[in-house]
C-alpha positions as CSV (number, residue, x, y, z in Angstrom):
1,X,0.0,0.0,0.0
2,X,2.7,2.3,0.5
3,X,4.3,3.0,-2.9
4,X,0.3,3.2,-3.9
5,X,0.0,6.2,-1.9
6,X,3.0,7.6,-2.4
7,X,2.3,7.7,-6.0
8,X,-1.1,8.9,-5.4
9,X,0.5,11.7,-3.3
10,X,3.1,12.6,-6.6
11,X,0.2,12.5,-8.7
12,X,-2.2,15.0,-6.3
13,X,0.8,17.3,-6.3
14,X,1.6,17.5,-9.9
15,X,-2.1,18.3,-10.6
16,X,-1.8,21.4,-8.0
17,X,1.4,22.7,-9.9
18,X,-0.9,23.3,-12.8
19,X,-1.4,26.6,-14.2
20,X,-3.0,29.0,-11.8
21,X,-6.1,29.5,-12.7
22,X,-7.0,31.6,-9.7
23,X,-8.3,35.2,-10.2
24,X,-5.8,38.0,-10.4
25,X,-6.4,41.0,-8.1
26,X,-8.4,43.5,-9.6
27,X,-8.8,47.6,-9.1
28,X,-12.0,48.2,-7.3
29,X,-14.6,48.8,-9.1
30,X,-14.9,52.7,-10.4
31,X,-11.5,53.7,-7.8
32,X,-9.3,55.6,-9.4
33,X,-6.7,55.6,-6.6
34,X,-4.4,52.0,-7.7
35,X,-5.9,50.4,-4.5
36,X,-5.8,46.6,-5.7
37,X,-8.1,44.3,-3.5
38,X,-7.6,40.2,-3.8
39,X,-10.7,38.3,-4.3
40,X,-10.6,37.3,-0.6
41,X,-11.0,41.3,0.4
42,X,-7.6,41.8,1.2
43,X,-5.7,44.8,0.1
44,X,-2.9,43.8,-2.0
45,X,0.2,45.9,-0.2
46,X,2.9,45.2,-2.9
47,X,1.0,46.9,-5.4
48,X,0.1,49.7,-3.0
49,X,3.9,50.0,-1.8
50,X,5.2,49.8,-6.2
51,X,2.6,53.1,-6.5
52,X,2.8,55.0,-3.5
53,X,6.5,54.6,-3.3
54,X,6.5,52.2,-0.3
55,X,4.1,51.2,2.8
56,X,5.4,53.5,5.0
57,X,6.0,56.6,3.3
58,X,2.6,56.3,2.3
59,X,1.5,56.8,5.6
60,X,4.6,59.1,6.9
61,X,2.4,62.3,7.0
62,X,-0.1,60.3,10.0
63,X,3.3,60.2,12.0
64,X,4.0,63.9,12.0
65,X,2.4,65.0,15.2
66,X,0.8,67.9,15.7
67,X,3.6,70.0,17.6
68,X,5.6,69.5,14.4
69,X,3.1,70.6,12.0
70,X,2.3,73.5,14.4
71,X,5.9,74.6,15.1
72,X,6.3,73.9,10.9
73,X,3.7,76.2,10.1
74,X,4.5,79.0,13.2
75,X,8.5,79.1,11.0
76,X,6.7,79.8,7.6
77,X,4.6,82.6,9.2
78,X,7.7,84.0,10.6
79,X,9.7,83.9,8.0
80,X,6.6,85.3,6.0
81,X,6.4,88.0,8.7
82,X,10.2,89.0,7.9
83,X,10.0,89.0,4.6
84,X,10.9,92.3,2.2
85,X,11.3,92.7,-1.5
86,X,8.6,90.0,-1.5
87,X,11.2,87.3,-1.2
88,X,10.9,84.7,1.9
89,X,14.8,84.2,1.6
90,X,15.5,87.9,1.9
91,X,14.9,89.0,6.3
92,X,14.3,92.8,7.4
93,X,12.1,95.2,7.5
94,X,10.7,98.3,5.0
95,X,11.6,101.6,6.3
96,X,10.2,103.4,3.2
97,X,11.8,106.8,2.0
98,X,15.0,107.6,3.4
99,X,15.8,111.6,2.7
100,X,19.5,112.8,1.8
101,X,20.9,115.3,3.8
102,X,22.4,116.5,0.1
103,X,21.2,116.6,-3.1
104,X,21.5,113.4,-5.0
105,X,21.7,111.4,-1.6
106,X,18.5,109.3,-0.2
107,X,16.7,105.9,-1.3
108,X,12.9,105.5,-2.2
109,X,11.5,102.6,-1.0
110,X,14.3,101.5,1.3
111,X,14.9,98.3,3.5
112,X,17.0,97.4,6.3
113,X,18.3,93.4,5.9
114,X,19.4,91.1,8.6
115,X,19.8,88.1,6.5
116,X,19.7,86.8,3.5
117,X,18.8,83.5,2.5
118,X,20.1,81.9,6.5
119,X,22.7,84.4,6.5
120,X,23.3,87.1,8.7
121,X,24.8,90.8,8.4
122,X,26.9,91.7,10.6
123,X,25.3,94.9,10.5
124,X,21.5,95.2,9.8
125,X,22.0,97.0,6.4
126,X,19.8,99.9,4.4
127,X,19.2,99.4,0.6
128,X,16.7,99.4,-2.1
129,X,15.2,96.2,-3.0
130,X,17.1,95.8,-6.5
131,X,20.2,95.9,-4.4
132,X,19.0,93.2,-1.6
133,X,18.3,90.7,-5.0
134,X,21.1,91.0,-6.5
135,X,23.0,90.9,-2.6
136,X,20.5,87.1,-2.4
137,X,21.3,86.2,-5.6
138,X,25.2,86.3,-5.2
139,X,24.8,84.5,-1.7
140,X,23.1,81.6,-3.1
141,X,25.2,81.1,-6.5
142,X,28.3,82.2,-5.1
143,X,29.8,82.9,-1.5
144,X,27.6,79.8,0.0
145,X,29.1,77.5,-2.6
146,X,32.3,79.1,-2.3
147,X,33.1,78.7,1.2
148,X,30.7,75.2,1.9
149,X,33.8,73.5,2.5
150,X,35.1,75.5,4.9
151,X,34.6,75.7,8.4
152,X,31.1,74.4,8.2
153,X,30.0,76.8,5.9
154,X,29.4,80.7,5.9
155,X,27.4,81.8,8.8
156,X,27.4,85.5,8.9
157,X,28.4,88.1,6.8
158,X,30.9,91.3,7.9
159,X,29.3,94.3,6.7
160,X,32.0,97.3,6.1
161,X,29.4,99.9,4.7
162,X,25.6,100.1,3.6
163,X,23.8,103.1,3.0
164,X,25.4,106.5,3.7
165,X,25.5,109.9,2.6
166,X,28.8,110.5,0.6
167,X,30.7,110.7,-2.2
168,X,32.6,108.6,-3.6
169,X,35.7,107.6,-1.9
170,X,34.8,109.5,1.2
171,X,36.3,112.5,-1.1
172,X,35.1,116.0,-0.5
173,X,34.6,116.6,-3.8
174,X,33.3,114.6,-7.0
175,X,29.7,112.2,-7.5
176,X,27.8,111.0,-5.0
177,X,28.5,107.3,-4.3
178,X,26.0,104.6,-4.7
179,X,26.2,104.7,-1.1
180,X,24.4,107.8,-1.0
181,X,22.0,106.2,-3.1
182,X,21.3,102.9,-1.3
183,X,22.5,100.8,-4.2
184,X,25.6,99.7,-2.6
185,X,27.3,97.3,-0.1
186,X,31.0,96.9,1.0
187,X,31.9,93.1,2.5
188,X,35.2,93.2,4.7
189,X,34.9,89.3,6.0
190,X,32.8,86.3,6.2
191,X,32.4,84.3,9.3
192,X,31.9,80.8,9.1
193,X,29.8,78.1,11.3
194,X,32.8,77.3,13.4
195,X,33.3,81.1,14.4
196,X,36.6,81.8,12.1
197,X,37.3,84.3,9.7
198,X,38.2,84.7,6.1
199,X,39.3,88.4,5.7
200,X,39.4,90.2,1.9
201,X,42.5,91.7,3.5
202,X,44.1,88.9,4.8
203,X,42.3,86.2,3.2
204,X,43.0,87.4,-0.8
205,X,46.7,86.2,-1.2
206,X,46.4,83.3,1.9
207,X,46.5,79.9,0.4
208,X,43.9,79.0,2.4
209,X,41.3,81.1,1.0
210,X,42.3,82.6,-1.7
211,X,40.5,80.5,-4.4
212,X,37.0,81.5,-2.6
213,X,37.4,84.8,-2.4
214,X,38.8,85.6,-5.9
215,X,35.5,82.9,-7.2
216,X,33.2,85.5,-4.7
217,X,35.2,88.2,-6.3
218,X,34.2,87.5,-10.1
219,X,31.1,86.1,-9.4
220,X,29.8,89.0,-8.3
221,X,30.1,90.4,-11.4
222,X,27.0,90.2,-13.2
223,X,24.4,90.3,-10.5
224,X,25.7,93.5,-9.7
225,X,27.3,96.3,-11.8
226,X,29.8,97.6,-9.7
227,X,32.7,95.0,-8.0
228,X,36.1,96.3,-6.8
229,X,38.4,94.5,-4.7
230,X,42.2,94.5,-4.1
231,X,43.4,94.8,-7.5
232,X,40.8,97.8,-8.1
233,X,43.0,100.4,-6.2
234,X,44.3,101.2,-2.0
235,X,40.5,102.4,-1.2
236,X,39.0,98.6,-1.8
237,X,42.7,96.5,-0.1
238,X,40.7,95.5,2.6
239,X,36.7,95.3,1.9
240,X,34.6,94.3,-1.6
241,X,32.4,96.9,-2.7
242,X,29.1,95.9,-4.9
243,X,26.6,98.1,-6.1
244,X,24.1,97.8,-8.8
245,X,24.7,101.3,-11.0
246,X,24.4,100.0,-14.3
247,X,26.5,100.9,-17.6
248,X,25.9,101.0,-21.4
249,X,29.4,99.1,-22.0
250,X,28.0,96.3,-19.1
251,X,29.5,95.8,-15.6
252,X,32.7,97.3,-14.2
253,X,34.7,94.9,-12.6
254,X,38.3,95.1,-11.1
């Protein structure tokens, strides 16, 4: 009897291994979300997981609790709340018209900036809002990449001059400088995460950081239309100078 069941038993099992015949899951009926149920009821979780880009992530946002979403949401009104130029990434306040003491001096619509794009001024600085774009758009495409690499990355920025009533070069004579005009900035450091320096006076011929600066150097022209630094003359040895006074032949950049 035994080899009669055993064969039996061969015989049974070869018949199972037959094509499977079975219904496939199918889509419930008139769902358009690519839930698939099996025939048994079941929710079939592989082909939930393929479409929503796994089990879990699919249901990440349930385990967000509700002091993250809350203290998520405060930051975005915050930020919103800082905001000027209408640009989240660019942190102050509008102090509106700012009179010259002299003809040619003073800035319509001005702003005062504390940070731009995560990074601080040294000095909360007054400027028009063509001036604070250009200032953001250098930060992100140049002096952030720039220095990422070093000492954790740029933290703050050292402010040597903003807005003030003068002309150029401090001289008494001669054109008003874009200072006057709130057009202009002058950067004498950068401070990075770790709390060092890179000075433009120090920092311009030091092996060290000479490759940033010089990339923050050029870069900068372009987004603005004025850039001197150390090779311009002895008035810039120690401090960049960027200001946005545009020219017929392009920017001016030494």
């Amino acid at each position: 009897m035994r080899p009669l069941a055993l064969i039996l038993c061969c015989v049974a099992t070869l018949s199972c291994a037959g094509p499977d015949s079975s219904e496939r899951p199918q889509a419930r009926p008139g769902s358009d979300t690519g839930v698939v149920i099996d025939p048994d009821g079941t929710i079939d979780r592989s082909a939930l997981e393929r479409d929503s880009g796994g089990f879990m992530s699919s249901l990440r946002p349930i385990f967000r609790s509700p002091k993250a979403v809350r203290e998520a949401r405060q930051q975005q009104q915050l930020l919103a709340a800082g905001a000027v130029c209408g640009d989240v990434s660019i942190q102050g306040e509008a102090i509106g018209r700012v009179p010259g003491r002299v003809a040619g001096c003073g800035v319509d619509n001005a702003v005062r900036i504390s940070s731009i794009s995560g990074v601080s001024l040294s000095t909360r600085s007054v400027m028009d809002c063509n001036t604070a774009r250009a200032l953001r758009t250098w930060v992100d495409k140049s002096a952030k990449p720039a220095l990422s690499g070093k000492g954790g990355g740029l933290r703050e920025i050292k402010v040597a001059a903003h807005y003030a009533c003068r002309r150029r070069n401090n001289a008494k004579t001669g054109k008003i400088s874009e200072h006057g005009k709130g057009r202009a900035i002058d950067i004498s450091a950068f401070r990075l995460a770790d709390g060092s320096d890179i000075t433009v006076l120090r920092g311009w011929n030091a092996r060290g950081s000479s490759k940033a600066l010089r990339r923050m150097h050029r870069d900068a022209c372009g987004p603005f239309g004025t850039v001197l630094g150390p090779k311009a003359n002895r008035f810039h040895l120690d401090h960049f100078h960027f200001d946005t006074a545009r020219y017929r032949s392009g920017s001016y950049c030494r």
